[in-house]
C-alpha positions as a Markdown table, in Angstrom:
| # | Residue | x | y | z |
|---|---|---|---|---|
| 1 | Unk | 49.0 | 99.0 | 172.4 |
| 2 | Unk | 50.9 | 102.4 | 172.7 |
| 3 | Unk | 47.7 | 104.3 | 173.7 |
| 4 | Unk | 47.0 | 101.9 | 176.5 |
| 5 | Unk | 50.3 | 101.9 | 177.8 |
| 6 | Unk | 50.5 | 105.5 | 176.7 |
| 7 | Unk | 53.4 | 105.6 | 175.6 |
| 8 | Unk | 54.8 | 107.2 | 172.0 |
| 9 | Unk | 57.6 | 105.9 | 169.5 |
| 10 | Unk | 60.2 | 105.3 | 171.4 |
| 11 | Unk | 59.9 | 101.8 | 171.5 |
| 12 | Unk | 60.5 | 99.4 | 169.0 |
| 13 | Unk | 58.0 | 96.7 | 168.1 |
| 14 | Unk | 59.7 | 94.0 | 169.9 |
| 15 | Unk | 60.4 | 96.5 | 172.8 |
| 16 | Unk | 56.7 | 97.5 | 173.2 |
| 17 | Unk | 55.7 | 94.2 | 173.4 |
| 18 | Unk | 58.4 | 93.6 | 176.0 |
| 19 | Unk | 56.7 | 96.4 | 177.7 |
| 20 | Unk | 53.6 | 95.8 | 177.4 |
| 21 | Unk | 53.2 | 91.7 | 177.7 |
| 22 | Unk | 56.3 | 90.8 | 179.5 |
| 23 | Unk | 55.4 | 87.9 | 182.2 |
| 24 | Unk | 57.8 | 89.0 | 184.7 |
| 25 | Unk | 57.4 | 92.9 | 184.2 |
| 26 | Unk | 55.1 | 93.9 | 181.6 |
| 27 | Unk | 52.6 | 96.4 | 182.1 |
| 28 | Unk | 49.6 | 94.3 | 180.6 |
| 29 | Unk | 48.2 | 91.2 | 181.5 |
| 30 | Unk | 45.7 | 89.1 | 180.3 |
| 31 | Unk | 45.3 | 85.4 | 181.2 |
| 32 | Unk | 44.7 | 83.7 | 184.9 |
| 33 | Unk | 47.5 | 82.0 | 184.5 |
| 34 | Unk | 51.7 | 81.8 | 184.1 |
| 35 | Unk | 50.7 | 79.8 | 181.4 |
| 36 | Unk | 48.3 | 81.2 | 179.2 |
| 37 | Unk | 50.4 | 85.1 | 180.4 |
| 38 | Unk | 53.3 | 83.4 | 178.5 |
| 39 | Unk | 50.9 | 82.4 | 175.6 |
| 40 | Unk | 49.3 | 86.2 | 174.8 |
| 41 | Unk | 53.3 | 87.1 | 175.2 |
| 42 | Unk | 55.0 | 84.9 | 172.1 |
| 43 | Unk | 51.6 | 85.1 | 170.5 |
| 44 | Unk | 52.3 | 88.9 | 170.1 |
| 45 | Unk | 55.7 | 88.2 | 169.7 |
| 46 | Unk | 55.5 | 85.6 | 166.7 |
| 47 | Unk | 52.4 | 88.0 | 165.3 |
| 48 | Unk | 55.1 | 91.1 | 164.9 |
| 49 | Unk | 58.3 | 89.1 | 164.3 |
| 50 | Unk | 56.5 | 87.4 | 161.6 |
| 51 | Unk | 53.4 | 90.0 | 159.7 |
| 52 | Unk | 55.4 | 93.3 | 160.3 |
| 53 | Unk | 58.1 | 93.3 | 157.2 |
| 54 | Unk | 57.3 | 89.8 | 155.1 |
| 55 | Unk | 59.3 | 90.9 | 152.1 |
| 56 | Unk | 62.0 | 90.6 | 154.3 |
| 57 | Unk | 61.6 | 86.9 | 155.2 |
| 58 | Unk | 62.3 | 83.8 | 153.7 |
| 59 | Unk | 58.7 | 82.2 | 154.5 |
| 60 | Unk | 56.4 | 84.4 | 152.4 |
| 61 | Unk | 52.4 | 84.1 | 152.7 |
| 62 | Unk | 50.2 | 83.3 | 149.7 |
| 63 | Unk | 49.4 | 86.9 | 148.7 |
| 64 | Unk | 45.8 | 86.7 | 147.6 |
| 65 | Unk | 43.0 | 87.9 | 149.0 |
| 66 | Unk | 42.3 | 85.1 | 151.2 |
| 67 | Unk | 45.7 | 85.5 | 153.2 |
| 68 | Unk | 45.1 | 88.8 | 153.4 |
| 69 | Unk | 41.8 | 88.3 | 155.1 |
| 70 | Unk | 43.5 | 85.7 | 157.6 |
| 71 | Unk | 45.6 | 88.5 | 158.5 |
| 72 | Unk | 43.2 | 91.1 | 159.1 |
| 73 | Unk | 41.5 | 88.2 | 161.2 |
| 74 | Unk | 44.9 | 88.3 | 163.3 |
| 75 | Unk | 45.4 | 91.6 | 163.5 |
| 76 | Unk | 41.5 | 91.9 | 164.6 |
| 77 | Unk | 41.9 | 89.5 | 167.7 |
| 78 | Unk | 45.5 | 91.0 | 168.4 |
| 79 | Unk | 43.5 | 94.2 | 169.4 |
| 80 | Unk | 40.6 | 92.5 | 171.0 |
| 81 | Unk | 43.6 | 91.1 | 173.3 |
| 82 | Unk | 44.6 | 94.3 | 174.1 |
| 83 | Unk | 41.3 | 95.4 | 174.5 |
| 84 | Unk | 41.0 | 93.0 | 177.1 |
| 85 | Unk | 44.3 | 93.3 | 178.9 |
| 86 | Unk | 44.2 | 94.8 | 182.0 |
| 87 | Unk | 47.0 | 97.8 | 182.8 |
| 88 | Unk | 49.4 | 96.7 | 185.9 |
| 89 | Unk | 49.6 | 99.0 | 188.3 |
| 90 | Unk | 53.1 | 99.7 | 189.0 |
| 91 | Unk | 55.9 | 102.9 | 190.2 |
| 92 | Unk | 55.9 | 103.9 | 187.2 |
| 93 | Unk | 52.9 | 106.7 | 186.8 |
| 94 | Unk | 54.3 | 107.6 | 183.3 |
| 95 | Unk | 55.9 | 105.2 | 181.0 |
| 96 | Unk | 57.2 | 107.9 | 178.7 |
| 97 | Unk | 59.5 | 108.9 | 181.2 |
């Protein structure tokens, strides 16, 4: 996601993918419409809030290799979406700035 926005660390999880999938300004789209936009957003949104620290949360996953397989699946189509996103063309030539 940061090296199709092109854009570096500067942005939190939960910023980039305000960035990136935001329905009223983000800088990637995917989906035809208002609906299925606001979808890819809280999909990404649940995906990160919920896989990126699990120690940290109350609901755990089963930890055996199965889950983890699930995940990768997850992760796999996360970046097929963003594959597939196209990049809004907007003022802003650099987002780094």
């Amino acid at each position: 996601m940061r090296s199709k926005l092109g854009v570096g660390r500067q942005y939190s999880a939960d910023e980039l993918i305000n960035l990136a999938f935001n329905t009223e300004k983000g800088h990637l789209t995917l989906g035809e419409t208002s609906a299925e936009r606001q979808g890819v957003y809280l999909l990404f949104k649940g995906s990160f809030s919920f896989l990126r620290n699990p120690p940290s949360h109350t609901l755990s996953l089963d930890q055996g290799r199965n889950a983890a397989l699930k995940v990768m699946m997850l992760v796999d189509l996360l970046i097929k979406l963003i594959d597939q996103a196209d990049l809004v063309k907007s003022g802003h030539s650099n987002l780094n700035s």
